[in-house]
C-alpha positions as CSV (number, residue, x, y, z in Angstrom):
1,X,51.9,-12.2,20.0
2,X,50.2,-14.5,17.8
3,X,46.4,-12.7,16.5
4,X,43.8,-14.7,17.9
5,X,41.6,-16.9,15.2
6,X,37.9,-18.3,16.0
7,X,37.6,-21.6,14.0
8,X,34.7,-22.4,12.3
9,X,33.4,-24.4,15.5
10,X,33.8,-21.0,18.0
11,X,31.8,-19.2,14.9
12,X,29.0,-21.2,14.7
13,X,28.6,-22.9,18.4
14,X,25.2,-21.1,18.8
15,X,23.6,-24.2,16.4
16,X,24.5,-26.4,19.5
17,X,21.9,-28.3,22.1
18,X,20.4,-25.7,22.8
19,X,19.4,-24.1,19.6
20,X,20.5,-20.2,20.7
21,X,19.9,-17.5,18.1
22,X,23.0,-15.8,17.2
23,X,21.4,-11.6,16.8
24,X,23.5,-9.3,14.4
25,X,22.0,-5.5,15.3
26,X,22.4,-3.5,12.0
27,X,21.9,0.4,11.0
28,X,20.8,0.7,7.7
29,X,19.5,-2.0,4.9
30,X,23.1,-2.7,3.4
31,X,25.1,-3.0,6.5
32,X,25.0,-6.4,6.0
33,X,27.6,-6.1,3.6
34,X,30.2,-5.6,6.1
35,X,28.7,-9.2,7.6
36,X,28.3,-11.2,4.7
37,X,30.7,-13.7,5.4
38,X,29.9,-14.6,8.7
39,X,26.2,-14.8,7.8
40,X,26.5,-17.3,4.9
41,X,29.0,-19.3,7.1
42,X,26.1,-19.1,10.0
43,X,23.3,-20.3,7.9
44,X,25.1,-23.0,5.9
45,X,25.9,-24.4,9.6
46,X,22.1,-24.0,10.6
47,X,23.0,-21.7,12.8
48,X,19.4,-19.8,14.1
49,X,19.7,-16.2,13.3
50,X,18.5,-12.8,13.9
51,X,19.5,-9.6,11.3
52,X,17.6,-6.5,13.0
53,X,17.9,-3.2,11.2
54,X,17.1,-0.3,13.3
55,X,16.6,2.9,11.1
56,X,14.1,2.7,7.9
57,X,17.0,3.7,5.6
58,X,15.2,6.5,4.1
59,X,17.8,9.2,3.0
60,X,16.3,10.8,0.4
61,X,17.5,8.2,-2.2
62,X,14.6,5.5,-1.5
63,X,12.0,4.7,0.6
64,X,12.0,2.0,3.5
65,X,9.6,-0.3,1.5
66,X,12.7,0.0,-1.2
67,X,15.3,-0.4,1.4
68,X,13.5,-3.4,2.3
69,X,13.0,-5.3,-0.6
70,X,16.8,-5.0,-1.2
71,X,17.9,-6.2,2.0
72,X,15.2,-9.0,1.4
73,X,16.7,-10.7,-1.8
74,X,20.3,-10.1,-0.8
75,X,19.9,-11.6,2.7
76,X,17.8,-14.8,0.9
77,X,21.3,-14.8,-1.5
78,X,23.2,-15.7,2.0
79,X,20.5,-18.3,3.0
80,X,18.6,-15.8,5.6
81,X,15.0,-17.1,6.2
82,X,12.6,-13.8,5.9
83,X,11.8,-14.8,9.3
84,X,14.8,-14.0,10.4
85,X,15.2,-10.9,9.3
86,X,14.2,-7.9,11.6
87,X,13.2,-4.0,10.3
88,X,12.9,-2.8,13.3
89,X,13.1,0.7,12.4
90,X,10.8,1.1,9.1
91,X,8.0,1.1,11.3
92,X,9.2,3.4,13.7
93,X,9.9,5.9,10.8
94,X,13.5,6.3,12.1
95,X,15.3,7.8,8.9
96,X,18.8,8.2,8.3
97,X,21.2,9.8,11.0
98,X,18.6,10.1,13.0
99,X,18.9,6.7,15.5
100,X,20.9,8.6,18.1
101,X,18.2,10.3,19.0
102,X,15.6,7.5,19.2
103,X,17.6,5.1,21.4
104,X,14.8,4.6,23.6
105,X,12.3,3.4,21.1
106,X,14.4,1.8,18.6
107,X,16.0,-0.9,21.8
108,X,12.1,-1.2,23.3
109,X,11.2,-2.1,19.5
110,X,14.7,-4.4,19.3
111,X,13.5,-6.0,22.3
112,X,10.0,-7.2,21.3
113,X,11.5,-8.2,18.1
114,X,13.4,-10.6,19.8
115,X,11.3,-11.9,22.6
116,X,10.2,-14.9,20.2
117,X,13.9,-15.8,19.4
118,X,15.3,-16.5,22.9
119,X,17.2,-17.4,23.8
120,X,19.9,-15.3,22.1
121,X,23.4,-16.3,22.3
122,X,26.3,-14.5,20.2
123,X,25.6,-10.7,19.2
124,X,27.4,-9.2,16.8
125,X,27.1,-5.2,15.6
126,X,29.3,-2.5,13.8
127,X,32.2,-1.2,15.7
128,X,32.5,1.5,17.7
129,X,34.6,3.8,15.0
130,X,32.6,7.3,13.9
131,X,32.1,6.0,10.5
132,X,28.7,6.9,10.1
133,X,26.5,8.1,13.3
134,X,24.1,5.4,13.0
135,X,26.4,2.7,12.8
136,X,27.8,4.1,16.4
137,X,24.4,4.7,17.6
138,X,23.7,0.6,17.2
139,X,26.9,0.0,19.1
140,X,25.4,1.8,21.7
141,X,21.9,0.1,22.0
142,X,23.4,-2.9,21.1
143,X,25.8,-2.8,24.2
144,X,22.3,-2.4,26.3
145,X,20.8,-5.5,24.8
146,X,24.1,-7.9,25.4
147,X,24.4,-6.2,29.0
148,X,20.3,-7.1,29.8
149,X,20.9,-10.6,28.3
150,X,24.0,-11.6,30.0
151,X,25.7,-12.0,27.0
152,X,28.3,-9.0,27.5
153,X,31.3,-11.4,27.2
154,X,29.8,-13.2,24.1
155,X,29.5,-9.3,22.3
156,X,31.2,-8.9,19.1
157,X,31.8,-5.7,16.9
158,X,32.9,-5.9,13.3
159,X,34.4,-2.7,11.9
160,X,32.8,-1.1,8.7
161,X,34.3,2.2,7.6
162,X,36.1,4.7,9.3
163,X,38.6,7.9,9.3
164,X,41.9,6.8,7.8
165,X,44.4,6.9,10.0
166,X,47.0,8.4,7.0
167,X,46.1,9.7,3.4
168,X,44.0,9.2,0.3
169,X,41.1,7.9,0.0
170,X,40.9,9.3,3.6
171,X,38.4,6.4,4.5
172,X,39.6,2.7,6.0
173,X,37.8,-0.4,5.3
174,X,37.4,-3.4,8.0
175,X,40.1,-1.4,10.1
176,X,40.1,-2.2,13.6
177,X,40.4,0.6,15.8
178,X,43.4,-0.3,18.2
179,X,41.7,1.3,21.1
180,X,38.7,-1.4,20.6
181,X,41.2,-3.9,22.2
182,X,42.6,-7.3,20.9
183,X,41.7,-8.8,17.3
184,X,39.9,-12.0,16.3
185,X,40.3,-13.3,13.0
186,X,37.6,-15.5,11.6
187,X,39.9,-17.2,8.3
188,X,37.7,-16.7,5.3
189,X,37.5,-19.0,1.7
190,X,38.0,-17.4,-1.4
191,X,33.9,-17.4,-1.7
192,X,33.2,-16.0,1.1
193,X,35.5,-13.3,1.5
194,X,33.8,-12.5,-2.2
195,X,30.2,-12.2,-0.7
196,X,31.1,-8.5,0.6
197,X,32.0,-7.0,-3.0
198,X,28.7,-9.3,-4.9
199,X,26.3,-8.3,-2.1
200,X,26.2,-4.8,-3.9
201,X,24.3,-5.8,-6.7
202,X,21.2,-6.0,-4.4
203,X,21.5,-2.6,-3.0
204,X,20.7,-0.8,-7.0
205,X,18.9,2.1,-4.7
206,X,22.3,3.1,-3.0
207,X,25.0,3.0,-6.0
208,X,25.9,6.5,-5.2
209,X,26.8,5.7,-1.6
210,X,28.6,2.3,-3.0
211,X,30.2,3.3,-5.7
212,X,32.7,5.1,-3.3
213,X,33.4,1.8,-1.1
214,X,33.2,-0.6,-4.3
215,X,37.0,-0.4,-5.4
216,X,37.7,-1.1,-1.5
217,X,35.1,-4.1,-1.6
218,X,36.8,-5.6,-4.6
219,X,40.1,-5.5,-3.4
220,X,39.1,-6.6,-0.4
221,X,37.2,-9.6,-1.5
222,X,40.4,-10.6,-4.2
223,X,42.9,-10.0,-1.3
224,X,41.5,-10.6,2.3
225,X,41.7,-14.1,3.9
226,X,40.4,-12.8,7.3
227,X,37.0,-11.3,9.0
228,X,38.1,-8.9,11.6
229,X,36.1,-9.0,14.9
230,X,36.7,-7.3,18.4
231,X,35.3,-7.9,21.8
232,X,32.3,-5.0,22.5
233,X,33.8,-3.3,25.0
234,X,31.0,-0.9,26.9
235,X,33.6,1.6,29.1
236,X,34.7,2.8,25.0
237,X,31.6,3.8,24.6
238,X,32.3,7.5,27.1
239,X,34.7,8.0,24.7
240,X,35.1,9.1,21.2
241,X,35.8,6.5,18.9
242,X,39.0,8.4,17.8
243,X,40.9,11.4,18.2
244,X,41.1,11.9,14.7
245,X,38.0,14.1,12.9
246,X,35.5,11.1,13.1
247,X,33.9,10.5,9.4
248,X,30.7,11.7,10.5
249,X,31.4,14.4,11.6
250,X,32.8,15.9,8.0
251,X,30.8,18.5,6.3
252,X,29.6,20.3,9.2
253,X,27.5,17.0,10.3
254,X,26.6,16.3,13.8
255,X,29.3,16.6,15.8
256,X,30.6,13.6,18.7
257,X,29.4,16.3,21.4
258,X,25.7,16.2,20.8
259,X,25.7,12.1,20.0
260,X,27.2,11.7,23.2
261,X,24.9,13.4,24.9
262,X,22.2,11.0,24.2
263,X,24.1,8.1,24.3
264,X,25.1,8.5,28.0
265,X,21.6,9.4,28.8
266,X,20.8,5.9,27.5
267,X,23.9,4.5,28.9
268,X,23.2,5.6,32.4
269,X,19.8,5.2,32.2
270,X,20.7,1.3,31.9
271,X,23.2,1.2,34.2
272,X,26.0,0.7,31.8
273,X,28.2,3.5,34.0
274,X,31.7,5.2,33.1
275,X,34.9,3.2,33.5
């Protein structure tokens, strides 16, 4: 079977009649990276756009008002009016690994940021994969917002980093999970599968954390000629992401049980049941 492909037309449909914002729900103040090519593609199409951030991105290695800043001048890089981008989570004070616990608040705060926007049309957020906690916590509220908007079937997730499913360096990079359902490829130029690996630059706060996922950026920014996307698929969400050790959970880190926890709380609470 032949892998699905959205054209450039199916991408970038929101900057039709009637002028829908296309909302991408993010973690943490470099997430972005991960969406760089489907931003710049959005924005040189006039797409409207929304790039909400729901922690502060304080982990000990820079403040919000740093986080910030970054995010600022390498989301202007991709054509991103500051208008359009969304800290949702600064002001809340929700730090780092940390979101899972402050669904309630952070989607309540989401939702105002949005009401000027509306109507929204495509969502897109990071995949439901246990790369890092927060990154499946945004699924999760995410999920909530496309369900209250009616925008379920219009839902994207885009994976980031996860286990590896074999071997060193014991991490994958834009893997889809197989258990997240069928694949869309978005076809990518030579420049824009590029903007993932130069995106870095602006993020001098977190070279520890990138420094890791650079060689994988590079490589994949030579190499790929593809953006991987899946449907967002809520009945995943009662499950873990993997069998596998999930990535956060390494080091003696929250474990899956206690994230769950609060994630069906919020998932129930919202009507978003178990398939």
């Amino acid at each position: 079977m032949d892998t699905p492909r959205m054209d450039e037309h199916e991408v970038t449909r929101a900057a039709g009649q009637h002028r829908e914002t296309t909302v991408i729900v993010l973690a943490h103040q470099d997430d972005d990276i991960a969406f760089a090519p489907l931003i710049r593609r959005l924005k040189v199409s006039g797409v409207p756009l929304a790039v909400a951030y729901l922690t502060d991105g304080s982990g000990g290695r820079a403040s919000s008002a740093v986080r910030d800043a970054e995010t600022r001048r390498a989301l202007t890089t991709l054509g991103v009016a500051p208008a359009e981008i969304l800290f949702v989570g600064s002001p809340l004070g929700i730090p780092d690994s940390a979101l899972f616990r402050a669904l309630d608040v952070a989607y309540g705060s989401l939702e105002a940021a949005l009401a000027p926007v509306q109507p929204i049309g495509d969502i897109y957020t990071l995949a439901w994969e246990g790369g890092h906690i927060d990154h499946d916590a945004t699924h999760v509220v995410t999920a909530a917002l496309a369900q209250v908007h009616g925008r379920l079937d219009r839902a994207w997730q885009v994976p980031f980093y996860r286990t590896a499913d074999r071997g060193p360096p014991w991490f994958s990079l834009f893997a889809p999970l197989p258990a997240n359902g069928e694949v869309t490829e978005i076809p990518l130029t030579r420049h824009e599968a590029l903007l993932r690996a130069t995106l870095m630059r602006h993020y001098p706060s977190q070279w520890r954390v990138l420094s890791g996922l650079a060689p994988g950026l590079v490589w994949h920014g030579a190499t790929a000629t593809v953006m991987r996307a899946q449907r967002l698929r809520p009945e995943r969400l009662w499950h873990r992401p993997m069998p596998e050790r999930l990535f956060y959970e390494r080091g003696g880190r929250t474990q899956f049980e206690e994230f769950a926890a609060h994630a069906r709380a919020f998932l129930a609470a919202r009507n978003l049941q178990r398939r």
